[in-house]
Every structure is written in C-alpha cells, then in structure tokens.
C-alpha positions in Angstrom: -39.3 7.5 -0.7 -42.6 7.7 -2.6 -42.6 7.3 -6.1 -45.2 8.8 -9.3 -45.5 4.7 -10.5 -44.8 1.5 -8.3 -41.3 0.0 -10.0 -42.9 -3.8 -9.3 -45.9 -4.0 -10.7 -46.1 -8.0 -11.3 -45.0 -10.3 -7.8 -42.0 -12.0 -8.5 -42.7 -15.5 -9.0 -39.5 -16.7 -7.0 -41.0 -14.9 -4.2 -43.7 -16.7 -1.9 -47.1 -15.7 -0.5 -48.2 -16.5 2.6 -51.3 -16.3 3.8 -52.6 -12.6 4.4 -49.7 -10.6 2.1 -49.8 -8.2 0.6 -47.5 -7.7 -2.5 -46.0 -3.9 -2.3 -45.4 -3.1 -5.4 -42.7 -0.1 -3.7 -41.2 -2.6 -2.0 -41.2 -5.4 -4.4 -41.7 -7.4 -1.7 -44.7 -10.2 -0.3 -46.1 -7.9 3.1 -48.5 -8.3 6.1 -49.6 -4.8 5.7 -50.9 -3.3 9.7 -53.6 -1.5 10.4 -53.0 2.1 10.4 -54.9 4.8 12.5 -56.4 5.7 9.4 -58.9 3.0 8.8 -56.9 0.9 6.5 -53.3 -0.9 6.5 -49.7 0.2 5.1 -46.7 -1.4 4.6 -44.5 -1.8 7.6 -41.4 -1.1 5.7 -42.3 1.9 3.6 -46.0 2.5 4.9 -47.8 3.0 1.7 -51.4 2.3 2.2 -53.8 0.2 1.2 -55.5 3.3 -0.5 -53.1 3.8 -2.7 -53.7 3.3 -6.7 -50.5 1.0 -7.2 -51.4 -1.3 -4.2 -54.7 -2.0 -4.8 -54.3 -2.8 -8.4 -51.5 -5.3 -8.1 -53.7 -6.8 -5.2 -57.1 -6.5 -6.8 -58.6 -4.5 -3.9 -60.6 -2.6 -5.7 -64.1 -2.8 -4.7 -66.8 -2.0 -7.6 -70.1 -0.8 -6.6 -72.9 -1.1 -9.1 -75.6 1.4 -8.9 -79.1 -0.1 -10.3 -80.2 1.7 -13.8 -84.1 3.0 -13.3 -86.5 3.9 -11.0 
C-alpha cells in the first residue's frame, strides 16, 4: 500500500542503523534497500524506491547540482 505522505518521517531513535540502511519512512523501519532493474534500490518489504520524494528526504539523498551563473 502506497501512501500520499510517508507516516514516519523522523527514524526512531530506539531503532538501530547499521551500516548501509536505509530508513523507509513507509515502513518505519531501518532497510538495506536492493537494487532494482530500474537503476536505483527499493525497499525489500514494500519496494518503494529510492526515487521517491519521502525516501530521499528522510535520507538526504538528494543530490544538488549547481549550474555556474555567466558566460
């Protein structure tokens, strides 16, 4: 089930991180997300991707690219 905003948006403190996770804020749950055949990785559980706007913000994946002002 998908939903319009993640219900965990902060990782539960009582929860641990291990090296490589993932927190999926669907899940509510620390994740070591697999690649997918799309070109990133999803959730093994509920197999939201890494592209989605939920996961990367919780997980600060997003990547900024800076275009240089002039000529």
């Amino acid at each position: 089930m998908k939903y319009a905003t993640a219900p965990f948006k902060e990782p539960d403190p009582s929860k641990k991180k291990r090296k490589g996770d993932l927190w999926c804020p669907f899940c509510g749950e620390w994740r070591q997300f697999k690649a997918n055949p799309y070109g990133s990785k999803s959730c093994p559980v509920c197999n939201i991707s890494t592209m989605d706007y939920w996961v990367k913000t919780v997980n600060g994946l997003w990547e900024i690219s800076l275009k240089p002002r002039g000529g």
